[in-house]
Every structure is written in C-alpha cells, then in structure tokens.
C-alpha positions in Angstrom: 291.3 180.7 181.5 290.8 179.9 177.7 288.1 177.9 176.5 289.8 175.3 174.0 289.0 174.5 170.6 289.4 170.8 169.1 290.5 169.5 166.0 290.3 165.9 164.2 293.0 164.7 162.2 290.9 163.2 159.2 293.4 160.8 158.2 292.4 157.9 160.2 288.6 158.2 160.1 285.7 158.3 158.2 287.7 156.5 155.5 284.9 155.9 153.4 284.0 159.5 152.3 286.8 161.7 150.4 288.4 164.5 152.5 285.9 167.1 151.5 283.0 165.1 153.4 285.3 164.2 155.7 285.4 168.0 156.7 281.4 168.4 156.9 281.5 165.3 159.3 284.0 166.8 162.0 281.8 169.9 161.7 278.5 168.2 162.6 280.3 166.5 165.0 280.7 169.7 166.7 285.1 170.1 166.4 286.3 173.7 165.6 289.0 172.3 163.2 290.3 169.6 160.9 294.0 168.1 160.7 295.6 167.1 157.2 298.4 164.7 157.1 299.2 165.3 153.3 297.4 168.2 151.2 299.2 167.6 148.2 296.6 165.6 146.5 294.1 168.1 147.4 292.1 171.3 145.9 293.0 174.0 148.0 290.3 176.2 147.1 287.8 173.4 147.4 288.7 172.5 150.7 288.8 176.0 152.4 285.2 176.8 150.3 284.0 173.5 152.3 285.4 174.6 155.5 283.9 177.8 155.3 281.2 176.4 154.5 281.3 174.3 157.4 282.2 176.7 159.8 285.2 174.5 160.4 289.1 175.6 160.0 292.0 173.9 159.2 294.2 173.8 162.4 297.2 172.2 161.7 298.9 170.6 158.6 301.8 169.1 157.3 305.0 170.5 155.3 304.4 168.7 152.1 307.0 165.7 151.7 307.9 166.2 155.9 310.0 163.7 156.3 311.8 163.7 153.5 312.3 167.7 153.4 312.9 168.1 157.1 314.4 170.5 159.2 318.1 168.6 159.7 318.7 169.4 156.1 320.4 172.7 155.0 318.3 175.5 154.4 319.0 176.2 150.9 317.8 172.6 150.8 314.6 172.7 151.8 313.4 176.5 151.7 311.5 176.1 148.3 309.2 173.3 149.6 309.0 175.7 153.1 307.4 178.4 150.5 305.4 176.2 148.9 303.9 174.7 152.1 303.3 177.5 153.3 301.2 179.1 150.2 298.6 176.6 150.5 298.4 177.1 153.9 297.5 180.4 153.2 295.1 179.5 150.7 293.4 177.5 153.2 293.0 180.3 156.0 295.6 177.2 157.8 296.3 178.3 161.7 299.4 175.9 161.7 302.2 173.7 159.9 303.9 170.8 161.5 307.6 170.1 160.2 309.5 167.2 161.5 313.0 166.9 162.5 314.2 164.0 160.5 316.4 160.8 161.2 319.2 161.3 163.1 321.5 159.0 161.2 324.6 160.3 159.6 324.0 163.9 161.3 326.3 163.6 164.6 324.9 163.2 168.3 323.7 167.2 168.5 321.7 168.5 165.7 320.2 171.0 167.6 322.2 173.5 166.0 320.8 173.0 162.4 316.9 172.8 163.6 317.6 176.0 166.0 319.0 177.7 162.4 316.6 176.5 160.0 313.6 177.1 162.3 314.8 180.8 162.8 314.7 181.6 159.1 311.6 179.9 158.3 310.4 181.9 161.5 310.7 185.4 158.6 308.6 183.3 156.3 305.9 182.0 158.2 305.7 185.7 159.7 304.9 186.9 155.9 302.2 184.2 155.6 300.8 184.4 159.3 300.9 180.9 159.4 302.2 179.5 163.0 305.1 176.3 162.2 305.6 173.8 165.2 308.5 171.2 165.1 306.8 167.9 166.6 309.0 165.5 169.0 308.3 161.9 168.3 308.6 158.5 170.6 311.5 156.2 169.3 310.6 153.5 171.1 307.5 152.2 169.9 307.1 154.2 165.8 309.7 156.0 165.3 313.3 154.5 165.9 316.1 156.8 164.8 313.9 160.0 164.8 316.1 163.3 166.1 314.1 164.6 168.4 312.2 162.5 171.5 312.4 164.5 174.4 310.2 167.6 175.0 313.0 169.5 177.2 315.1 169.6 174.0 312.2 170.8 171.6 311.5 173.9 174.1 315.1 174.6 174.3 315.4 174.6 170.7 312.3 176.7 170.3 313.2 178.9 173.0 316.6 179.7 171.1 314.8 179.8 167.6 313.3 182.6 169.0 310.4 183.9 166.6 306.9 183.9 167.8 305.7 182.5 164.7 307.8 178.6 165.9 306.2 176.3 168.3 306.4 172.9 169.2 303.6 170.4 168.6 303.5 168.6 172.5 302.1 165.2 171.0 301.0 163.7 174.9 301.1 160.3 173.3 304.7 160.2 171.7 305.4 162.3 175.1 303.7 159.9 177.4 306.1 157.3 176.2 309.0 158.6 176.4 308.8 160.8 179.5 305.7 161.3 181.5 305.2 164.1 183.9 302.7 165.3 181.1 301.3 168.1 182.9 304.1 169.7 184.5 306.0 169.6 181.0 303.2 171.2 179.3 302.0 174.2 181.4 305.6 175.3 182.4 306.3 175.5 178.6 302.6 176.7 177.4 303.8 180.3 175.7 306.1 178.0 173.5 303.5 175.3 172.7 301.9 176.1 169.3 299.7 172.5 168.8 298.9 169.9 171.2 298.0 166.5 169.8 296.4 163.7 171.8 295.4 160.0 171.5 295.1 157.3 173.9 298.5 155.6 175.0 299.3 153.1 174.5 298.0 152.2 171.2 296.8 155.4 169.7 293.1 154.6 170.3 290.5 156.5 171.9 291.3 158.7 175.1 289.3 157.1 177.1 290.8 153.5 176.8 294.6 154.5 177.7 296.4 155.7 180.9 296.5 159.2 180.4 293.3 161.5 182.5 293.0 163.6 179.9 290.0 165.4 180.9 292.4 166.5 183.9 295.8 167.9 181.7 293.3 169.6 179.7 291.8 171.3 182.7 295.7 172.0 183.5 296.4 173.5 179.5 293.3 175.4 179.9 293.9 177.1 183.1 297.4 178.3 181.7 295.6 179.5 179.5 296.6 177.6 175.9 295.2 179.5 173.2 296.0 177.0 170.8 293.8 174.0 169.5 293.7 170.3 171.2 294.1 168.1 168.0 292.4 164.4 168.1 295.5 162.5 166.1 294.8 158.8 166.9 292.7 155.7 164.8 289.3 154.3 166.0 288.8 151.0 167.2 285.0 151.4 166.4 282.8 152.7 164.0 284.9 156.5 163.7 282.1 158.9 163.4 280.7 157.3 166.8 284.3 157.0 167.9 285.2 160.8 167.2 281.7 162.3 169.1 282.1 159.8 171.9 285.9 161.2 172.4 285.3 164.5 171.8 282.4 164.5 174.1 284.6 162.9 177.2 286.9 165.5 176.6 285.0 168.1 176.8 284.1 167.0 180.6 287.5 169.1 181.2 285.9 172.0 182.9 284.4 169.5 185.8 288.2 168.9 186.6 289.2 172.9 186.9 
C-alpha cells in the first residue's frame, strides 16, 4: 500500500499573496506539492528556488495556452508549444503536465483517433524531459459544454492505445462524479494508467467535506491499489483559504482509518 502525497492547486486560494508565497503557504500547511494553472507569467527559476526552498514540488501543471493548443489539433500544430511546455517543466523539477482535449465542434463524433496519435508522439517527448503528461476528462454538463472528452472509459481506452508510460489520464472525481459515478471501481481498475487524481467537493467545487463524495473512503481505495501518484486539492474555498486548505487536507488524511 502507498502512502499518498497531496497537492494544492494555488489558483483559487490565498489570493492575496503572489504565487511565490503562495508556495511557502501550502508547505507550512503541510502538502507535498503545488498545482499551477498558467506558468506563463511566472519566473521559472524563482519558483523552483522557492519550492526547494520549501521542500515542496510542483505536481502537476498546465500546457501553456491548453485550450487553445490542445490535443484535437494536428501535431505539427501544436508540437512547438508541447516543447516549450515541457522545458519549463523541467526547469521546475515539474512531476506532471495536464493537456486538454479541446471542443469537439467541427472535429466529427470520434476524435479519438487524433488524441490516441498526438498523445503517442508527445509520449517520445515527455520521455526526453522525464516529465509525466495526463489528458484530463471534463463534465459537460455543468462547466464545460462541448468539451471532447467526458467519460473516463474513453480516456483509459485512449491512454491504453497511446501506449507510452510517460501518458496518463488526470481522473478529476468531481468532473467524474458528475458525469458517471461508480468513482471507486473506475479508479482502481484503471490505477496503472492514472497519472494525476484531482478532487473537490461535488457539487460545487467546495471543500470535500461539504459534497457527496466519502472521500476519505476512495482514497483508502486509491491507496490500497497502490497509486503512486499525487491527490491534487483543485477546488475554491468557501471560507477563509488557508483555514479552508488545512481543514481539508487534514479530513483527508483520516484515509488510513477507512483501510
């Protein structure tokens, strides 16, 4: 059984400090990781100084301009932000990168084909880097209407046929909750081809504790098949954050009661 590691997306909280506090806070808070949504605007070497700093590591970020340079879109396309992405990830000791799967308007009822392509040749790229890249199914029916990809059954298959053991899937329970349940028997049965897990209270993307999901028992469940991966906390405080963020993290931590 793995012990899991948890990371804060540091986009919704502690708005009023800049991103390089924002790192020393999740660390005193006691997470092994930070989230990015954008690190365009950011000094790479900064950052990863502050994180080491911190003892703290970047666990997952986003493919700068994601949804606009996404993976329905030829290669040729999109290859030279790929490269780029994944240089900074580099520069930032980054575990993973999180690419999106686009709109599905205007690109047919199967675009499976095109993510299964693209994701295999970016596969030889992140390989060079050693950074991990996970493709993330959404919910269309509450955020994201129109989105390519909401169904966990097609992201494994598409992974599974990508074939590369540097491509993953983020399994987002929140987006997944909404669209198909049966979060723990999804999960585990697919846990060598989940690189990310991200997690917020449904509905409403609030604290764990407030939704319908137990989360303290799927991550028992994620533990005991033995996830290797980081838990990332991807969801905006209805409270103070820094009192939200310990009071969530702590709950989940109770996951070892539940095994």
């Amino acid at each position: 059984m793995k012990e899991l590691k948890f990371s804060l997306c540091l986009d919704p909280v502690f708005t009023d400090y800049d991103y390089y506090d924002r790192v020393r806070i999740a660390a005193e808070l006691g997470f092994d990781g930070i989230e990015l949504w954008d690190i365009s605007q950011l000094d790479v070497t900064k950052l990863r100084n502050v994180c080491e700093t911190s003892g703290i590591r970047v666990a997952n970020y986003n493919c700068l301009d994601a949804w606009e340079q996404n993976m329905s879109l030829p290669f040729g396309q999109i290859k030279k932000t790929v490269q780029e992405s994944l240089k900074k990830g580099k520069e930032l000791d980054a575990r993973n990168m999180l690419v999106l799967a686009g709109m599905a308007e205007g690109r047919g009822s199967n675009p499976k084909n095109i993510l299964i392509s693209n994701l295999s040749r970016i596969g030889e790229l992140s390989a060079k880097e050693e950074i991990h890249v996970n493709l993330e199914p959404l919910n269309t029916l509450v955020e994201h209407k129109g989105y390519t990809l909401d169904s966990s059954a097609d992201g494994y298959e598409i992974i599974k046929c990508a074939d590369c053991p540097w491509i993953g899937l983020v399994y987002d329970i929140y987006h997944m909750q909404i669209m198909e349940g049966n979060i723990i028997s999804n999960l585990t049965r697919n846990i060598s081809l989940t690189g990310h897990i991200h997690t917020a209270g449904c509905p409403g993307r609030h604290e764990h504790f407030l939704g319908e999901n137990d989360y303290p028992n799927i991550l028992a469940a994620a533990a005991c098949a033995d996830y290797d991966g980081y838990i990332g906390l991807e969801y905006f405080p209805t409270y103070d954050s820094r009192k939200s963020a310990s009071d969530v993290l702590n709950y989940l931590k109770t996951y070892p009661e539940r095994i």
